[in-house]
C-alpha positions in Angstrom: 2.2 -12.4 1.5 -1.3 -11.3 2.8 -3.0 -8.3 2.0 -2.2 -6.5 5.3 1.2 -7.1 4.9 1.7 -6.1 1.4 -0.1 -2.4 2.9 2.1 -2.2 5.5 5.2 -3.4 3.2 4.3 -0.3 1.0 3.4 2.2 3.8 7.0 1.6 4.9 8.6 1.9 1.2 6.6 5.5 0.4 8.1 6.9 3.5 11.4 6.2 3.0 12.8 9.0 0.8 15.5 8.5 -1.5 15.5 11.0 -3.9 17.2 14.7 -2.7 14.2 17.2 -2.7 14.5 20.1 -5.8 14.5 23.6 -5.5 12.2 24.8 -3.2 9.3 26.8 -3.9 10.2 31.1 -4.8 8.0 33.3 -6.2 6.3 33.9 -8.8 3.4 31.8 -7.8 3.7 28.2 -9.2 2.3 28.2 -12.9 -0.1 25.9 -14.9 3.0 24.4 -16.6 4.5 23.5 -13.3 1.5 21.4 -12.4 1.3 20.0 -15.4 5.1 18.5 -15.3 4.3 18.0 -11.8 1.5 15.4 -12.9 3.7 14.1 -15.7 6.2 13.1 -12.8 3.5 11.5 -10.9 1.9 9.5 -14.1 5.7 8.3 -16.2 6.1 7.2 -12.2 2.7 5.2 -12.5 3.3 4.2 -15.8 6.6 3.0 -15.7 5.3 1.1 -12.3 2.9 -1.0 -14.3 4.6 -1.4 -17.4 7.5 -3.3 -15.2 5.5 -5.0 -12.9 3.5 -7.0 -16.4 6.9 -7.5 -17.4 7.9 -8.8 -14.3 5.1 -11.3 -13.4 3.3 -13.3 -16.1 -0.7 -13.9 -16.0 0.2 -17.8 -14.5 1.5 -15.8 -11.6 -1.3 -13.4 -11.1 -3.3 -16.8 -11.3 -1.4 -18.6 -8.8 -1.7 -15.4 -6.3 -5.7 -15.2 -7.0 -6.3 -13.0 -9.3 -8.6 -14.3 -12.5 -8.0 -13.0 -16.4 -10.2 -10.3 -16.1 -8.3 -8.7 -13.6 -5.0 -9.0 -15.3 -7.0 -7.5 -18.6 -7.8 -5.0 -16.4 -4.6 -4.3 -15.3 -3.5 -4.6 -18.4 -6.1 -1.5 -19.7 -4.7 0.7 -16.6 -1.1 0.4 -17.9 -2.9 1.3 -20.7 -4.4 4.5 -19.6 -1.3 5.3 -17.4 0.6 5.9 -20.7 -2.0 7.7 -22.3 -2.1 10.2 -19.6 1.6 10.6 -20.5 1.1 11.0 -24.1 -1.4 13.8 -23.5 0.0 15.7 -20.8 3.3 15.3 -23.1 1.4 16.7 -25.9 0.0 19.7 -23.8 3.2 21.2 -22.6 4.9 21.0 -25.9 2.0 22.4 -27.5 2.1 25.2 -24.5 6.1 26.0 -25.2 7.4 24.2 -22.4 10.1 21.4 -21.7 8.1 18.2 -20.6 9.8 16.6 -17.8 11.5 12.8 -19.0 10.7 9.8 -17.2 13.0 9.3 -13.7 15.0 5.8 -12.7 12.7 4.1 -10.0 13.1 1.6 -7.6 9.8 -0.1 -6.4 11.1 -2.7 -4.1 7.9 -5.2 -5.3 8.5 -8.8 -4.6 5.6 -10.5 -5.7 1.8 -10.1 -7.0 0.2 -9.2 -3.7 2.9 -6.8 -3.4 2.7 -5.1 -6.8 -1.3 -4.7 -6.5 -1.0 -3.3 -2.8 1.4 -1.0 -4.6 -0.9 -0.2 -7.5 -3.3 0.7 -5.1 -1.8 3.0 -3.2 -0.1 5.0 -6.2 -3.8 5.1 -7.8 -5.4 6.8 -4.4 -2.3 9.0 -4.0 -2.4 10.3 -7.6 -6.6 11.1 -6.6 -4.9 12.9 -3.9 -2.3 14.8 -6.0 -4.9 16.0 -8.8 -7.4 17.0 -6.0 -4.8 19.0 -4.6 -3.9 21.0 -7.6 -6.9 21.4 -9.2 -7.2 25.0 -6.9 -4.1 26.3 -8.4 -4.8 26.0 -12.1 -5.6 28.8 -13.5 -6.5 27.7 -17.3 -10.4 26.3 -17.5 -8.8 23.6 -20.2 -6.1 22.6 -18.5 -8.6 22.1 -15.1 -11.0 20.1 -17.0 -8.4 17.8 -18.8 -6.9 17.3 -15.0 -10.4 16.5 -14.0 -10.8 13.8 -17.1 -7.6 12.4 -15.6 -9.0 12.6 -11.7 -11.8 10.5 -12.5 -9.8 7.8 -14.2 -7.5 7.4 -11.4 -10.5 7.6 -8.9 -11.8 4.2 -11.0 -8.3 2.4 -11.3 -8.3 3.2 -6.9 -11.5 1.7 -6.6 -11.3 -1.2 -8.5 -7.7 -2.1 -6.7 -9.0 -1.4 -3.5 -11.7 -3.8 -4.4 -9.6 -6.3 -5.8 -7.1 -6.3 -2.1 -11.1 -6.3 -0.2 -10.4 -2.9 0.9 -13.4 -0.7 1.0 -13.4 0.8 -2.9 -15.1 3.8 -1.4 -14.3 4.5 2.3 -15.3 8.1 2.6 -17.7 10.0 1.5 -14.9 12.6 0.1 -11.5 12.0 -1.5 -8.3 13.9 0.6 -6.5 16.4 -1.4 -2.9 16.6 -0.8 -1.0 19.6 -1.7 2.3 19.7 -4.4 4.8 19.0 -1.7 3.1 16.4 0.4 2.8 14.1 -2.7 6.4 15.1 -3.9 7.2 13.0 -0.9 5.7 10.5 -1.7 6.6 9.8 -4.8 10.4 10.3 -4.4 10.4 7.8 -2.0 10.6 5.6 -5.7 12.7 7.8 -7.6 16.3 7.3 -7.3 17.4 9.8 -10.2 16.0 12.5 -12.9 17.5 12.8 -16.0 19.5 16.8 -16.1 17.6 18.1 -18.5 14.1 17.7 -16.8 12.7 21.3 -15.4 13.2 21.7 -12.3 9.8 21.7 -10.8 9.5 23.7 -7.6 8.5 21.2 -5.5 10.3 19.8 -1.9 10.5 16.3 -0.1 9.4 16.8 3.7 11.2 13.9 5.9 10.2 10.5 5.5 7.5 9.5 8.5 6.2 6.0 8.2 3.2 3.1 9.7 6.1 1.2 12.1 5.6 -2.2 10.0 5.4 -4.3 13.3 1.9 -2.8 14.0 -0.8 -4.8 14.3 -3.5 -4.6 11.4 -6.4 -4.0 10.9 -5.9 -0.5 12.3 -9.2 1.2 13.2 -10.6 4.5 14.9 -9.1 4.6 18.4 -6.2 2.4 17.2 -2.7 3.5 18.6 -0.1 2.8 16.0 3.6 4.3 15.9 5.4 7.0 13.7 8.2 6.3 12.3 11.4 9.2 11.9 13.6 6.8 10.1 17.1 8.5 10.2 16.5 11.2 12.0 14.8 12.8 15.1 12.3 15.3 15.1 12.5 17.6 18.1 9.6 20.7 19.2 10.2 24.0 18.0 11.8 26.7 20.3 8.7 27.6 22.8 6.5 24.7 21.7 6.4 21.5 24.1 4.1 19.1 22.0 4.7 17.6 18.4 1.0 16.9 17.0 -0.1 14.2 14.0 -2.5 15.9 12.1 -4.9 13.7 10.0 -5.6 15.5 6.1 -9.2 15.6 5.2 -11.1 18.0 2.6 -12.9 19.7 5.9 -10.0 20.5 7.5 -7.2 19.0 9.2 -7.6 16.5 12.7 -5.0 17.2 15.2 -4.3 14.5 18.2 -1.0 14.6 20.2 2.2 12.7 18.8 3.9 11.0 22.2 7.4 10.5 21.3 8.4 6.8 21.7 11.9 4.9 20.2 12.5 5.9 16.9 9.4 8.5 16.3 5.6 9.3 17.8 2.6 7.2 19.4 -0.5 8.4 18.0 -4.1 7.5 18.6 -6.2 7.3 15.2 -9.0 9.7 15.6 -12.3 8.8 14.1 -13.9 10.3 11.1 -10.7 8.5 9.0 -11.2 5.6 6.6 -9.7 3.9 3.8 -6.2 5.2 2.5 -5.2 8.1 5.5 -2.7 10.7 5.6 -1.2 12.0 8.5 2.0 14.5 9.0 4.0 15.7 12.5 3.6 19.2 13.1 4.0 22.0 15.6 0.9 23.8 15.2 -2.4 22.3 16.6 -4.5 25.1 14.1 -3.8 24.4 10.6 -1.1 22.4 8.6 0.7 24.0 5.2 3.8 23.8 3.8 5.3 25.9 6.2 3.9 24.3 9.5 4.6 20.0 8.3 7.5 18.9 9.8 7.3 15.1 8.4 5.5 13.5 6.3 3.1 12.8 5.1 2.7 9.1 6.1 0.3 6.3 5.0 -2.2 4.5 7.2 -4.6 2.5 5.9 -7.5 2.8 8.7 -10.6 0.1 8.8 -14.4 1.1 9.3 -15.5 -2.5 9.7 -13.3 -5.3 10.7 -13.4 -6.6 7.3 -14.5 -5.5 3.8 -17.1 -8.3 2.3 
């Protein structure tokens, strides 16, 4: 499978939800304990991704599809620091008092190398995304600066699979932070089922918005690519006649009008986006929260040259 395929094979997958959403957010204000069993979800899900995928394919196979020793070594060390992030962020909540969320059941649908390092690389820039996000609401100076040790590692894992696939391994000049929800999405579209006695973290699943598969790659500024609503359709608020795609960024959201076409939206990539893109349909054209995202968010991986080295 080429590279573009295995990007779009696994921007379809992570917006396909199959896990129910849990409780909705309620006051009081989400606490430091909640984020940090909301980034143990997020790192059992990356750990238990690796540690299956070196069981699943041998280094012969990584050979055949390309990649040398040193890059399955490497691999190798990221599994490696994925469970180690476990261990400590395990170690921090029970040391705090509180119940550390179990690992879930996952289903990653990877059918081969390519596959399972497009995967790899996605899941690295996402969990960027998802420590970037949180890093606002935590209110203890420790717990911020051990989720910063843990940002930078994932930032080094993203850019060295981005590298490997001859993506860009930095296409922006600044990382996009997603918020608790947005990368709750997400994930779940691998987790299948939570064991009963996790917390129940208060965190939702938006519907699933995904890159139609069929669409032509490399996708690039100006680039007109189609929204998915898989099972469903999204239809304009009372009083509002047009749906908008608004692209995430650290300065602000990009809005640009989402045409509705057979089975979701047309929308027209606007520039300023590279590298791994986010991008959820919403009502407001002024600012996107929780409140305002109707779906998403969805993954587009967006060219700035026509191909990386």
């Amino acid at each position: 499978m080429k590279f573009s395929q295995s990007i779009i094979a696994v921007s379809t997958a992570v917006g396909i939800v199959t896990a129910a959403p849990l409780t909705e957010r309620q006051a009081p204000a989400i606490t430091d304990a909640d984020i940090l069993n909301y980034a143990l979800t997020l790192e059992h899900l990356e750990d238990k991704f690796y540690r299956e995928g070196l069981a699943n394919f041998t280094q012969a196979q990584f050979a055949a599809a390309g990649y040398d020793a040193t890059f399955y070594a490497n691999i190798m060390r990221v599994s490696s620091d994925e469970t180690a992030h476990v261990d400590f962020l395990t170690t921090a909540l029970t040391a705090a008092g509180a119940t550390p969320v179990a690992e879930c059941t996952y289903a990653f649908g990877i059918t081969d190398v390519d596959m399972f390092v497009a995967t790899a690389s996605v899941l690295e820039g996402v969990g960027v995304s998802a420590y970037l996000g949180a890093a606002a609401d935590i209110l203890s100076k420790d717990y911020l600066t051990a989720a910063g040790s843990i940002l930078t590692v994932e930032a080094r894992h993203s850019s060295y699979l981005r590298s490997s696939i001859k993506e860009s391994p930095f296409a922006q000049p600044f990382d996009t932070p997603l918020t608790i929800d947005e990368v709750y999405t997400i994930a779940a579209a691998f987790i299948t089922s939570c064991p009963a006695s996790n917390p129940k973290l208060p965190v939702k699943a938006f519907p699933a918005l995904t890159l139609d598969p069929s669409t032509p790659m490399p996708i690039k500024s100006g680039s007109v690519v189609t929204l998915l609503t898989p099972g469903y359709t999204l239809q304009p608020a009372s009083g509002v006649a047009t749906i908008y795609a608004a692209f995430i960024s650290v300065t602000g959201p990009t809005f640009v009008a989402a045409t509705p076409v057979s089975g979701g939206f047309s929308v027209t990539i606007p520039k300023g986006f590279y590298g791994q893109s986010y991008s959820v349909l919403t009502s407001c054209n002024e600012t996107v929260t929780d409140d305002t995202t109707a779906a998403g968010p969805a993954l587009i991986e967006v060219r700035q040259f026509p191909q990386y080295r």
